[in-house]
DOSEDO-755150 format. One record per residue (C-alpha): residue in three letters; x, y, z. Coordinates in Angstrom, 3 decimals. Layout:
BEGIN
TORNU   res       east      north         up
TORNU   ALA          X          Y          Z
...
! end
This chain:
BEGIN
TORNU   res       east      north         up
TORNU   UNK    177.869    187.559    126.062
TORNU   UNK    174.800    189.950    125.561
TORNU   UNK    171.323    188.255    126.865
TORNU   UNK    169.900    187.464    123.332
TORNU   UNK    172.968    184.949    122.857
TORNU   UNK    172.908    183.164    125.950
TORNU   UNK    169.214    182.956    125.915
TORNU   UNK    169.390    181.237    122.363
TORNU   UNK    172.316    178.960    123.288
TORNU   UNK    170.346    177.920    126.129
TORNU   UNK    167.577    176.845    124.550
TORNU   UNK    169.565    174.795    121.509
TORNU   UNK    171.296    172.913    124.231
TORNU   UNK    167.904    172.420    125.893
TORNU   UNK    166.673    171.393    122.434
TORNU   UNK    169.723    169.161    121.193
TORNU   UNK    170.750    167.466    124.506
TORNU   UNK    168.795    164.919    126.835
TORNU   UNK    168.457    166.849    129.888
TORNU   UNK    168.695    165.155    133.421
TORNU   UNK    165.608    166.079    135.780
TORNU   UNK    165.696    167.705    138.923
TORNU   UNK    167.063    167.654    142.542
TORNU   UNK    167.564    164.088    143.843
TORNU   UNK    165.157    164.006    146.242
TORNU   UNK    162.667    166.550    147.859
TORNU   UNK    161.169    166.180    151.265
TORNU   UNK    157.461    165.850    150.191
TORNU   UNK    154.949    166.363    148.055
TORNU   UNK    153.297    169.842    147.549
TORNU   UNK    150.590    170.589    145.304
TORNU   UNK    150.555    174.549    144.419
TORNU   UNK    147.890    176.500    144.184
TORNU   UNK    146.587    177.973    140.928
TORNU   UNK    147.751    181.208    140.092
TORNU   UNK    147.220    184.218    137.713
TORNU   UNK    149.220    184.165    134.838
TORNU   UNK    148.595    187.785    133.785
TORNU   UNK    152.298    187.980    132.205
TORNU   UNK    151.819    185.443    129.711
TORNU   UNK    150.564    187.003    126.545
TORNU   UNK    147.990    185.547    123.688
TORNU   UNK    150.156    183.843    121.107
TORNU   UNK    150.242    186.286    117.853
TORNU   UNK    150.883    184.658    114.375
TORNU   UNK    154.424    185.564    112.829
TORNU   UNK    153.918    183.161    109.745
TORNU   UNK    151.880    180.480    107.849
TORNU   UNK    151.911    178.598    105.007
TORNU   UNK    155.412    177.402    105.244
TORNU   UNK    156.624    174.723    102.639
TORNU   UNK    153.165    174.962    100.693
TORNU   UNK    153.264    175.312     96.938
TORNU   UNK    151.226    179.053     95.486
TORNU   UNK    147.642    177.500     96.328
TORNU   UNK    147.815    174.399     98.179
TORNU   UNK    150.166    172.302    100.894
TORNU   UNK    151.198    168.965    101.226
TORNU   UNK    149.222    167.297    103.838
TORNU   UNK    151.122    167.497    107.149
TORNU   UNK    151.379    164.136    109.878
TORNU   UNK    152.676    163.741    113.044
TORNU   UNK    156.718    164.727    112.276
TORNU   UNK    157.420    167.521    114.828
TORNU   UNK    159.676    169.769    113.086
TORNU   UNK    163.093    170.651    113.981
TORNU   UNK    164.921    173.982    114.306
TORNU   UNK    168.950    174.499    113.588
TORNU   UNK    171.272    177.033    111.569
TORNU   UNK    171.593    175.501    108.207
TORNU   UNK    173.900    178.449    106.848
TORNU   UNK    175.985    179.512    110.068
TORNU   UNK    174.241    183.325    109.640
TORNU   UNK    173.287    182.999    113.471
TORNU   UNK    169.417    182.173    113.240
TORNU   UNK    167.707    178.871    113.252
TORNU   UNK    166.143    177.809    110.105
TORNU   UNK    163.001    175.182    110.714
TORNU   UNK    163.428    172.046    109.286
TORNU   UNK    159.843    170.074    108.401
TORNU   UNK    158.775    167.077    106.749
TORNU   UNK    155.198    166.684    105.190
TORNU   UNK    156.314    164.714    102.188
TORNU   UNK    158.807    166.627    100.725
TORNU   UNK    161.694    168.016    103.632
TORNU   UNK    161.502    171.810    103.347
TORNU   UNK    164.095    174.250    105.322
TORNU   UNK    162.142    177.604    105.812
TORNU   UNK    163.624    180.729    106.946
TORNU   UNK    162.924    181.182    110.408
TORNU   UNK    161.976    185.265    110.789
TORNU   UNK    159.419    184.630    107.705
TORNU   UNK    158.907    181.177    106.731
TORNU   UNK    160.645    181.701    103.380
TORNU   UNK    161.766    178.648    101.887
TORNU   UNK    165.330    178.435    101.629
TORNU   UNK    165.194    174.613     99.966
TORNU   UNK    163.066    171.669     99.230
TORNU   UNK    164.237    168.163     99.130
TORNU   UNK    161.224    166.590     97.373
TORNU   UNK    160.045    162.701     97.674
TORNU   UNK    156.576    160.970     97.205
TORNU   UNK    156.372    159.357    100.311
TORNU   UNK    154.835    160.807    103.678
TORNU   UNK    156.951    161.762    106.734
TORNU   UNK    155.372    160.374    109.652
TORNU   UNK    158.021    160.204    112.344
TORNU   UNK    159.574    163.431    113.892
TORNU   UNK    162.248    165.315    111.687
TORNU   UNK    165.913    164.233    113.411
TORNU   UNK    169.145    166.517    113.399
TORNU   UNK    172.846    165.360    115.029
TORNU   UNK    176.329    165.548    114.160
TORNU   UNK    176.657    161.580    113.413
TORNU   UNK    180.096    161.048    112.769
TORNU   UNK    181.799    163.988    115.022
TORNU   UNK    183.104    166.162    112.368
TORNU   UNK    181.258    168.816    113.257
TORNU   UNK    178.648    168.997    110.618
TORNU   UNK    174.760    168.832    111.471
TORNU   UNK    173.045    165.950    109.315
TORNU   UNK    169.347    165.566    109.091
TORNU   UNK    167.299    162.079    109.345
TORNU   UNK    163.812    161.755    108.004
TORNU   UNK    161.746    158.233    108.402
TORNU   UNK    158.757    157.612    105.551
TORNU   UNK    156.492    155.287    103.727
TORNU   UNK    158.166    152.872    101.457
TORNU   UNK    160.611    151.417    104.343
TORNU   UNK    162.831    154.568    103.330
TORNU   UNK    165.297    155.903    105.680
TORNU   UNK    167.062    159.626    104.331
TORNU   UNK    169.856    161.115    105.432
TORNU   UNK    170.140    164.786    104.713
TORNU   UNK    172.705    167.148    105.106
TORNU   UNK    172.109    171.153    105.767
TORNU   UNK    172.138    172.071    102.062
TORNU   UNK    169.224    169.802    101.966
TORNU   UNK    171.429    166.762     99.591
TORNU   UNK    170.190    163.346    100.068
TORNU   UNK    173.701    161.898    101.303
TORNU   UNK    172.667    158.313    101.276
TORNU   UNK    168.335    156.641    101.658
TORNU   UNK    168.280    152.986    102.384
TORNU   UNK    165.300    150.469    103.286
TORNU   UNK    166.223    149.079    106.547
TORNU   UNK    163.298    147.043    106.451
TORNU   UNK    161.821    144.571    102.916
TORNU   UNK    158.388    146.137    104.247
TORNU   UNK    156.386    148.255    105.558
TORNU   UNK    156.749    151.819    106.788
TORNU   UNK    159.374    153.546    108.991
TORNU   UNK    157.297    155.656    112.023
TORNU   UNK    159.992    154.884    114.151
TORNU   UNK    163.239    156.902    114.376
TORNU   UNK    165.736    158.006    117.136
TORNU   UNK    169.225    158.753    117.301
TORNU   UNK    171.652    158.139    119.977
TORNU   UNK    175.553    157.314    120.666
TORNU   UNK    175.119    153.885    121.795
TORNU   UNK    178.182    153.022    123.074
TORNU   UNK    179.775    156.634    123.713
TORNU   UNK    181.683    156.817    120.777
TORNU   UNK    181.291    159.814    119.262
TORNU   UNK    179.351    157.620    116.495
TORNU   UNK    175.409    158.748    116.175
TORNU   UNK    173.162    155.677    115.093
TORNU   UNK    169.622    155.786    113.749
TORNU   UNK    167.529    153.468    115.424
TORNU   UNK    164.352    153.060    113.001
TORNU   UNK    161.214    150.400    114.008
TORNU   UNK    158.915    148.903    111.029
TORNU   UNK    155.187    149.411    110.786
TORNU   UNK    153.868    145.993    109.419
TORNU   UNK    153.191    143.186    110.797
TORNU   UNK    156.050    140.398    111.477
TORNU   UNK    156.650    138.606    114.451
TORNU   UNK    160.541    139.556    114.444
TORNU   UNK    163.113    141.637    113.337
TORNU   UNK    160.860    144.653    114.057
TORNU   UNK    164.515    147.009    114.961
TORNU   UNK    167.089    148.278    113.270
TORNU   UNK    169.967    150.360    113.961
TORNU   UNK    172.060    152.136    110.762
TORNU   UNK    175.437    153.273    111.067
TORNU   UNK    176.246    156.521    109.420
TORNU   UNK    177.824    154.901    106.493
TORNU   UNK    174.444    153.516    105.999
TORNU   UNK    175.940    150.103    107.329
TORNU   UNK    173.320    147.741    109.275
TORNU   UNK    174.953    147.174    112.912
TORNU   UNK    175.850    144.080    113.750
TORNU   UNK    173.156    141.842    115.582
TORNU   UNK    170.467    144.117    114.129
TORNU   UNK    167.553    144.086    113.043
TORNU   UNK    165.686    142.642    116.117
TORNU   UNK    164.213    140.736    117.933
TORNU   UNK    166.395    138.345    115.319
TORNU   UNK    164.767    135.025    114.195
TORNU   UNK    164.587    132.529    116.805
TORNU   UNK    164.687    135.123    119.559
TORNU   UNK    162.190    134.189    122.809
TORNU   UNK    159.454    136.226    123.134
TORNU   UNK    157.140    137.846    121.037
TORNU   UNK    156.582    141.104    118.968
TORNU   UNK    154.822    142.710    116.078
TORNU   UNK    154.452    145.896    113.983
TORNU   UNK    155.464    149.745    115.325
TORNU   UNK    153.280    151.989    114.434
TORNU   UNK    154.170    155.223    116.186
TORNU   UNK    157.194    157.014    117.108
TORNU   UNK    157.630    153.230    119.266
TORNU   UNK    161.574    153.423    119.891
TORNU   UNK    163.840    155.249    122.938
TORNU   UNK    167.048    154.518    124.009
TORNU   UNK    169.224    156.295    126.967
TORNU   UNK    171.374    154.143    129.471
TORNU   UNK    168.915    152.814    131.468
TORNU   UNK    170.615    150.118    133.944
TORNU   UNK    174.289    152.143    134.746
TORNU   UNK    176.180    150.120    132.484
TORNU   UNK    177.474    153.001    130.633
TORNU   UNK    175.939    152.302    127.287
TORNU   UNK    172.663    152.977    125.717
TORNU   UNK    169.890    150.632    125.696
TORNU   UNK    166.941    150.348    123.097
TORNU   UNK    163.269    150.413    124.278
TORNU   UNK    160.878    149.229    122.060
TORNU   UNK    156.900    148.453    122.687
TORNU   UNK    154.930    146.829    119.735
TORNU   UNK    151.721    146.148    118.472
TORNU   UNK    151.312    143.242    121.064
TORNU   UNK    150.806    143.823    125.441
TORNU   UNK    154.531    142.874    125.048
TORNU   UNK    157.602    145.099    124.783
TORNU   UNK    161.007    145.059    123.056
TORNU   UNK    164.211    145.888    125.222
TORNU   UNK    167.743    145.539    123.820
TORNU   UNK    171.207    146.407    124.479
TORNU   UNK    173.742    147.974    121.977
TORNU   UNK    174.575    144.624    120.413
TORNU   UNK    170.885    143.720    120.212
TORNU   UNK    170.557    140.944    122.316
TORNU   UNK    167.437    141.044    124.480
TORNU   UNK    167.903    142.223    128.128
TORNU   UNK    166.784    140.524    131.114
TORNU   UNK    164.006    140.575    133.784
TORNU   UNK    163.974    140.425    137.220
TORNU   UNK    163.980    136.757    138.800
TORNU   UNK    160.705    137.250    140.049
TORNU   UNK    159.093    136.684    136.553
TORNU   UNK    161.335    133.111    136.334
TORNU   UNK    158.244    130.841    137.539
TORNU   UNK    155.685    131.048    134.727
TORNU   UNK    156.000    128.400    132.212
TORNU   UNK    158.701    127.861    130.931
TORNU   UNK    160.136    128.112    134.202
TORNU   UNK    163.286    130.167    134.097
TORNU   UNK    165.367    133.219    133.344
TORNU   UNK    163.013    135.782    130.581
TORNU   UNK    163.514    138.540    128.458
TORNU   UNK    161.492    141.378    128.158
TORNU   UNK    159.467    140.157    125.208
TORNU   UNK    158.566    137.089    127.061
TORNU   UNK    156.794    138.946    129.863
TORNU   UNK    153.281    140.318    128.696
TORNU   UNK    152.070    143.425    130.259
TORNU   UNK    148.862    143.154    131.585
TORNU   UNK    146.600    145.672    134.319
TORNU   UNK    147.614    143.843    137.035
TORNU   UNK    151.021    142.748    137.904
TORNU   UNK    149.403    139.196    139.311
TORNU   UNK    149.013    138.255    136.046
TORNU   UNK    152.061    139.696    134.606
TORNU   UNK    153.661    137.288    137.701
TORNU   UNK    151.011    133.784    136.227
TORNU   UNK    151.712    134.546    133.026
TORNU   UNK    148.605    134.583    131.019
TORNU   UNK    145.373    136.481    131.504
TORNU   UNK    142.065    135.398    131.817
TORNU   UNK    140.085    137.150    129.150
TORNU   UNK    137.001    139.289    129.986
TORNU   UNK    138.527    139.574    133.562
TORNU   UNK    142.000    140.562    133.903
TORNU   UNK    142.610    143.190    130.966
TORNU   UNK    145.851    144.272    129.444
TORNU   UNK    147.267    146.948    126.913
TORNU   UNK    148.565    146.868    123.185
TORNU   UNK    151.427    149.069    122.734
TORNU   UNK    150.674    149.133    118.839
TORNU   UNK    151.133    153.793    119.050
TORNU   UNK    152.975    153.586    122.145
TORNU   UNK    156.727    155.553    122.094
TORNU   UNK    158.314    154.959    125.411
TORNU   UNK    160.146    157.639    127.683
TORNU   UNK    163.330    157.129    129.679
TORNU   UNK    163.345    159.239    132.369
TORNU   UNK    164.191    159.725    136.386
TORNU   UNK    161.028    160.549    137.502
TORNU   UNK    161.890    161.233    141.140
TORNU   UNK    165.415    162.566    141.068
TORNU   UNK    167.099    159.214    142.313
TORNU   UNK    169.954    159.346    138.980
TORNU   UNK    167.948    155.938    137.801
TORNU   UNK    165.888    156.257    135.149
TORNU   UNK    162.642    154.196    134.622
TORNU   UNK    160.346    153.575    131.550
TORNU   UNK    157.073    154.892    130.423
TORNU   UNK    154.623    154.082    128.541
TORNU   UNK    151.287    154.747    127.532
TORNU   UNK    148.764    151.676    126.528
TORNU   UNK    146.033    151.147    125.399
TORNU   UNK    144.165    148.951    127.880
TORNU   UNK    141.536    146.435    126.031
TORNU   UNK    139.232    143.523    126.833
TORNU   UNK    140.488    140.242    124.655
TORNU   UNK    137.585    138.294    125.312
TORNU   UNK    135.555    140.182    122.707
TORNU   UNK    136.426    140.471    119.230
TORNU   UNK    137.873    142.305    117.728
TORNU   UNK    138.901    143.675    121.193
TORNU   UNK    137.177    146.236    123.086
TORNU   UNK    139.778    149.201    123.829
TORNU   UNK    138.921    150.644    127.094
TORNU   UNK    141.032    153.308    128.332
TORNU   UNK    144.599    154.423    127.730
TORNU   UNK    147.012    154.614    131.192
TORNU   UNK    150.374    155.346    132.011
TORNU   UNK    152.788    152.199    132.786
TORNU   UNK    155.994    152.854    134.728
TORNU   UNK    159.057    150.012    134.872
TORNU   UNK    162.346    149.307    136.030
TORNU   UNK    165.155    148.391    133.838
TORNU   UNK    164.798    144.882    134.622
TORNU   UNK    160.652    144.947    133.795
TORNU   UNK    159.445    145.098    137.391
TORNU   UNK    157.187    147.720    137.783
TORNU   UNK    158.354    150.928    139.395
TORNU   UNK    158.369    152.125    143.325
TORNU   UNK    159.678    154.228    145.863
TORNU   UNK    159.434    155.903    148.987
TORNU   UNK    155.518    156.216    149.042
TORNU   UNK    155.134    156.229    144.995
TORNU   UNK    153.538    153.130    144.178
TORNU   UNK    153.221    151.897    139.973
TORNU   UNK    152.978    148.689    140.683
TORNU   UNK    149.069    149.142    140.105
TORNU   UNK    148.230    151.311    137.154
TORNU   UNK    146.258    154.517    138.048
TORNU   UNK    141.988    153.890    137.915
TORNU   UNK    140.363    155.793    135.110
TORNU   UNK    137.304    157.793    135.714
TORNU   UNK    134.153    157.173    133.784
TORNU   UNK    134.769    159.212    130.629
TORNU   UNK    138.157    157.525    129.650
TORNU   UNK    136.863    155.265    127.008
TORNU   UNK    137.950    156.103    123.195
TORNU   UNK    135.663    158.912    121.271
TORNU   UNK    136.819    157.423    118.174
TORNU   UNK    139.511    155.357    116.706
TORNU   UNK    138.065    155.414    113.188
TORNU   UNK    141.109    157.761    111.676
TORNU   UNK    138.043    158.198    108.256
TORNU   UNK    136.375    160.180    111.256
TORNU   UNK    139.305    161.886    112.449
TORNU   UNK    142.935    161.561    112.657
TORNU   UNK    144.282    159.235    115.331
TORNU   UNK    145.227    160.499    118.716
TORNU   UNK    148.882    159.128    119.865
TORNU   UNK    149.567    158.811    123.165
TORNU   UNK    153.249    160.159    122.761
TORNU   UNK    153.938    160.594    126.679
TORNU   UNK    155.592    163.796    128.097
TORNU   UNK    157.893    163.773    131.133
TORNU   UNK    158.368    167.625    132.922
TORNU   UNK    157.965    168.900    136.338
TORNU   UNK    154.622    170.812    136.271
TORNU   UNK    155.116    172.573    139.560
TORNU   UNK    158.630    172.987    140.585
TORNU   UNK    158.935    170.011    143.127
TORNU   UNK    161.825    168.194    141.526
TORNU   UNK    159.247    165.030    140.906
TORNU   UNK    158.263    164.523    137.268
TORNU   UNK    154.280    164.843    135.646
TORNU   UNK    153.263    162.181    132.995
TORNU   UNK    150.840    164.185    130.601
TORNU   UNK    149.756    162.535    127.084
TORNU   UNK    147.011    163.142    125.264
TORNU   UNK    144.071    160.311    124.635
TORNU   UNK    141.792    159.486    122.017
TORNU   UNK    139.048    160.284    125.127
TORNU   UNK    139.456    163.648    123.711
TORNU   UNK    141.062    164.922    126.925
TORNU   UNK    145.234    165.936    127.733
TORNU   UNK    145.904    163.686    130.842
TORNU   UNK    148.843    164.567    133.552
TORNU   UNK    149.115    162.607    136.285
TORNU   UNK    151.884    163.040    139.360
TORNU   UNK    153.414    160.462    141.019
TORNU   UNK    150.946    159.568    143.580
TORNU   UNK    148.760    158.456    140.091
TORNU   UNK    146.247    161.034    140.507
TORNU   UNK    145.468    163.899    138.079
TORNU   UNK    145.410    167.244    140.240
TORNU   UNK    143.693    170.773    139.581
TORNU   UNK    141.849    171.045    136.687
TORNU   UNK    143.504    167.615    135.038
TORNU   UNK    142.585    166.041    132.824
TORNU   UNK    141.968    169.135    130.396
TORNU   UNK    138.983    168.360    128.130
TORNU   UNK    139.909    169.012    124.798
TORNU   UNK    136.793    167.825    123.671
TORNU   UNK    134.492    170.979    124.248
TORNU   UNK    131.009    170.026    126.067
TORNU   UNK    128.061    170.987    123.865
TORNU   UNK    130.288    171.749    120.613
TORNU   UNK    128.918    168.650    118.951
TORNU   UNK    132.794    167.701    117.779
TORNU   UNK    135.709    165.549    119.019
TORNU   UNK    138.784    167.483    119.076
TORNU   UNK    142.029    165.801    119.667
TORNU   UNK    145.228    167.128    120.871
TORNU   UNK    148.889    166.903    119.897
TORNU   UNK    151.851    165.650    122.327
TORNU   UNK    151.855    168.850    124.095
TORNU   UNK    155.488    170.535    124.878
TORNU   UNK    156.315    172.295    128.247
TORNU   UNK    158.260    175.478    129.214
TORNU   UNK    157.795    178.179    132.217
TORNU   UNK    157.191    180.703    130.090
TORNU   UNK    157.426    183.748    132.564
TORNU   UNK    159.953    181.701    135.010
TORNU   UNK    157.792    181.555    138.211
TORNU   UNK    158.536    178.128    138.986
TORNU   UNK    155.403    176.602    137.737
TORNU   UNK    155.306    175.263    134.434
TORNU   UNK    152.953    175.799    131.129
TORNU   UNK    151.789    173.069    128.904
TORNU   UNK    151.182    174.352    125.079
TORNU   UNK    149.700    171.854    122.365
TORNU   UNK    147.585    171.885    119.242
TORNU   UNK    144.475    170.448    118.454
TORNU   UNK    142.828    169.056    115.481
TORNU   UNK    139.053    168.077    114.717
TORNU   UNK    137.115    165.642    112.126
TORNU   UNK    137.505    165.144    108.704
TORNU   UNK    134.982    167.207    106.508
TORNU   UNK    133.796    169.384    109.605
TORNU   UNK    134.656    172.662    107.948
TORNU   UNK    136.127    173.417    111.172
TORNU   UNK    140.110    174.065    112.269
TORNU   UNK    141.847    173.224    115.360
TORNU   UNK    143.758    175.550    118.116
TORNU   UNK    146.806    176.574    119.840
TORNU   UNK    146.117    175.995    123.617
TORNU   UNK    148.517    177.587    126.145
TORNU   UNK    147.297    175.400    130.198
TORNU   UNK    148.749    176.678    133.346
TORNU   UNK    150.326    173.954    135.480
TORNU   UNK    147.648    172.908    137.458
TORNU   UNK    145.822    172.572    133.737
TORNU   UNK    143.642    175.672    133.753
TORNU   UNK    143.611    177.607    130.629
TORNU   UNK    145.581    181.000    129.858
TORNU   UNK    145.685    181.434    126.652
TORNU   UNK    144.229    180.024    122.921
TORNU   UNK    143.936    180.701    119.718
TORNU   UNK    142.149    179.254    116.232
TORNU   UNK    145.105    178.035    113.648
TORNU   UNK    144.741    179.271    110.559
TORNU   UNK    142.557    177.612    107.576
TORNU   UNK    143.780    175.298    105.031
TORNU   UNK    145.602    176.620    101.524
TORNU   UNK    143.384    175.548     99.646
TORNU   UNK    141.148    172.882    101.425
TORNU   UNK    138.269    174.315    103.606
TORNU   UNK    137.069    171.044    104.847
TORNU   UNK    139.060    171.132    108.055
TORNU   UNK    142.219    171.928    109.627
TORNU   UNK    144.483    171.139    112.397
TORNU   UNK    148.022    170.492    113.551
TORNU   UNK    148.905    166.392    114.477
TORNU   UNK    152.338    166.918    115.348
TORNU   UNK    154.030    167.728    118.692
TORNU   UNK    154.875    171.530    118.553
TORNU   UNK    158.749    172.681    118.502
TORNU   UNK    159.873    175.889    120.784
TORNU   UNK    162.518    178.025    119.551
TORNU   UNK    163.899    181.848    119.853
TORNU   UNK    164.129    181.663    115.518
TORNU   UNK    164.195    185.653    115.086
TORNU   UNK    166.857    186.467    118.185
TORNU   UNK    164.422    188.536    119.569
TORNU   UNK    165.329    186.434    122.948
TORNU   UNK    161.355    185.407    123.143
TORNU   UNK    160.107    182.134    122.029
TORNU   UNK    158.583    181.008    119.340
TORNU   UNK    156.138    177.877    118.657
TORNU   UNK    156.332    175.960    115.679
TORNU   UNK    153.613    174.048    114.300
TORNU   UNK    153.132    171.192    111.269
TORNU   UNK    149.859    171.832    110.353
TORNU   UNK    147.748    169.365    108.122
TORNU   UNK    146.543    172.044    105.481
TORNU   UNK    148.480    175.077    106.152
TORNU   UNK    152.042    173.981    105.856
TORNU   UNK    154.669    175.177    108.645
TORNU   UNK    153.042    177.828    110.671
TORNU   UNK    154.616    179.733    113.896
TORNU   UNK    153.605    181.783    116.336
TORNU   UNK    155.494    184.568    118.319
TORNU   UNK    155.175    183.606    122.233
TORNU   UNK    155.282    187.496    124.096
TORNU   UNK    157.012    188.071    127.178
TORNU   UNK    159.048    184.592    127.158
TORNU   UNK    162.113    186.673    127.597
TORNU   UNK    163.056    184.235    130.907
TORNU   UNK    161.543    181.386    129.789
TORNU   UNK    162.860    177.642    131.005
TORNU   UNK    162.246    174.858    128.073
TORNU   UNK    161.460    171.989    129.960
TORNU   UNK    160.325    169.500    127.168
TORNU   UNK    160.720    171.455    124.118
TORNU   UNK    159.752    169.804    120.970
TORNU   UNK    158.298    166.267    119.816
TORNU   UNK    159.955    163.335    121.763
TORNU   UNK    162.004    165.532    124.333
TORNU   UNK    164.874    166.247    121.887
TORNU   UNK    166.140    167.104    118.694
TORNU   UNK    167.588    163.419    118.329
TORNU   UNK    164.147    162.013    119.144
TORNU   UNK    165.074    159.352    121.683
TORNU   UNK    162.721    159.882    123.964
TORNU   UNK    165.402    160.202    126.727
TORNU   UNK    165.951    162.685    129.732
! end
């Protein structure tokens, strides 16, 4: 097998597979020094304008785009979604089909073989409740409404019950107090027990309004469980059957005394009041999960994987509430908060003084998710948290729940006079040294005449390498990119490329030089291909 073929096999199976993290346990905790990355190159431009029509593009959201070989000729084709799902040619960005609709593509763009036959289908979530199911010659096979309401920003796929059957696990942005999850069979059949929570269910629960779904096996039971936060300080946990799952004992003495589900047990800053029951406003804070997508993964090499999530921590004694800082939660599968050995979530990290929101107006600028990102920065075999924030900075924090080097990286330049916000960065040791890089794009406010970048960080979150994406087709009143990139050798050169939704300039990538040995670590929106949020 020559090196250009195993390199690109690696990195599909790095791309289409939830990877397991690292060693199972290391001895301690060493932070590595900063170090000069003089064989990483600046990223050059290989295309633009993908997707866009002669003079102007279809305005481009958060749907990371995905990368697979449509036509069996041996290179990857890029598969986006800004309203209409384009397949581009991916040496030159050529379009090789369009599958048009009317309705905007907000979650990322989702590729499996559902039924086992060996075919690749593609799943796209939009506006409208609509739920598409492609396959590679770009034919709408079946689209549905899952939901009466509302829009789908929620989408994963995943083999619930080992079957060799791929559902599509979608979650409804509107507001309703139940039935906020459904899982679609790829017949288009609703799965029994689904949607949920169902009516009558304990707990409580409300709308989805980012990419707010994962599932992975979560308690060793074999099957795959669904993870679900909503716009509420509560979050949504069922099994395959969608029945809620359980909590620890320890949560049994609140009123109503007695067993609880996950829904039933609010989330709050301190795990005290998670334990009474209730907070007391003004006080004791606690987070909404309304843009919150979870992340399954084993954070510390054990083989159990915990939960993670980002929210967004507010005061409820004003109103409307007073959003104060978004912070990394960590939980077992049974909703007690996460330790071990001398790594201790049950007390969320303390934000400095300049975590508080720059905006959250998205008339100002576009909204800031706080998609978290779960990849071993520097080689230890523990796992680094890093999301972006609407404080206009790109947070990673270890274990210990402190940010290290240069952390948190300040998007947000001092003195420009602008917010800039950042994208759910990917990660990849792009000249195999151990340590790992952290690429992401940035975007800035509406009607700034401005246009975001492509920021390469070091692992220790010093900066190597950046460049200005280019200008809108068409609309000179700003430009950025929302989405989380995509990496992907799409030209067989055995180097990577990065592949970017942009808002104004359609599909654009970027060749990455001297990647030859790279190691994808997270590489593309939501840690896989099949979006589940799972390693």
């Amino acid at each position: 097998m020559n090196h250009k073929r195993s390199f690109r096999i690696f990195l599909i199976g790095m791309l289409l597979a939830s990877a397991t993290t690292g060693p199972a346990e290391c001895q301690h905790k060493r932070f590595l020094p900063a170090v000069l990355k003089a064989g990483i190159a600046t990223p050059v431009l290989k295309w633009s304008n993908g997707g866009c029509f002669t003079s102007w593009c279809q305005t481009g959201w958060y749907a990371s785009p995905a990368v697979l070989d449509i036509n069996a000729d041996g290179y990857l084709e890029v598969i986006a979604g800004s309203y209409d799902l384009v397949a581009l040619n991916g040496r030159t960005g050529a379009l090789e089909w369009r599958a048009p609709n009317t309705t905007r593509v907000w979650p990322d763009i989702a590729v499996a073989d559902l039924t086992g036959d060996g075919a690749m289908e593609i799943v796209a979530g939009r506006g409208g409740s609509k739920l598409t199911l492609y396959n590679t010659a770009g034919t709408a096979l079946w689209s549905i409404n899952p939901f009466s309401k509302g829009e789908i920003r929620s989408l994963a796929l995943a083999d619930l019950e080992n079957d060799g059957i791929v559902e599509t696990i979608v979650g409804l942005a509107d507001g309703t107090a139940t039935r906020q999850i459904n899982v679609v069979e790829p017949d288009k059949s609703v799965r029994p027990g689904f949607p949920a929570r169902r009516d009558g269910d304990p707990g409580y629960g409300w709308g989805m309004y980012n990419q707010n779904v994962a599932a992975a096996d979560i308690n060793g039971d074999g099957y795959k469980e669904i993870i679900g936060p909503t716009d509420t300080h509560y979050i949504t946990a069922l099994d395959r059957s969608g029945s809620q799952l359980p909590t620890n004992s320890m949560f049994n003495t609140f009123s109503p005394s007695g067993p609880k589900v996950w829904s039933q047990v609010g989330v709050h800053v301190d795990q005290a009041v998670d334990l009474r029951g209730y907070a007391n406003c003004g006080t004791e804070h606690r987070p909404n999960f309304a843009d919150s997508p979870p992340v399954l993964a084993d954070v510390n090499g054990d083989g159990t994987r915990e939960i993670i999530v980002v929210g967004n921590v507010h005061n409820c004694d004003t109103s409307p509430y007073t959003d104060l800082y978004q912070i990394p939660f960590l939980f077992n599968a049974d909703r007690s908060r996460w330790k071990a050995g001398s790594f201790d979530w049950t007390s969320v990290p303390v934000p400095d003084g300049s975590a508080g929101p720059l905006s959250e107006d998205y008339n100002v600028i576009q909204s800031a998710e706080p998609n978290p990102v779960v990849a071993d920065l520097d080689g230890d075999g523990y796992q680094e948290i890093l999301y972006s924030s609407y404080d206009g900075r790109l947070h990673a924090y270890w274990l210990d729940k402190a940010e290290h080097g240069s952390w948190p990286y300040r998007v947000t330049r001092t003195g420009e006079g602008v917010i800039r916000f950042s994208s759910p960065p990917v990660v990849a040791d792009l000249d195999n040294n151990g340590r790992a890089e952290v690429l992401f794009a940035s975007w800035v406010p509406i009607g700034s005449g401005l246009t975001g970048k492509l920021t390469i960080l070091d692992s220790l979150g010093n900066l190597v390498a950046e460049v200005t994406l280019p200008a809108g087709l068409g609309v000179s009143s700003w430009n950025g990119a929302l989405a989380s990139p995509t990496l992907a050798d799409t030209d067989n050169d055995g180097e990577l490329e990065i592949i970017l939704q942009t808002v104004y300039s359609g599909v654009v990538a970027y060749d990455l030089p001297g990647t030859a040995g790279a190691r994808v670590l997270w590489g593309t929106g939501r840690g896989n291909l099949q979006r589940s949020g799972a390693r």
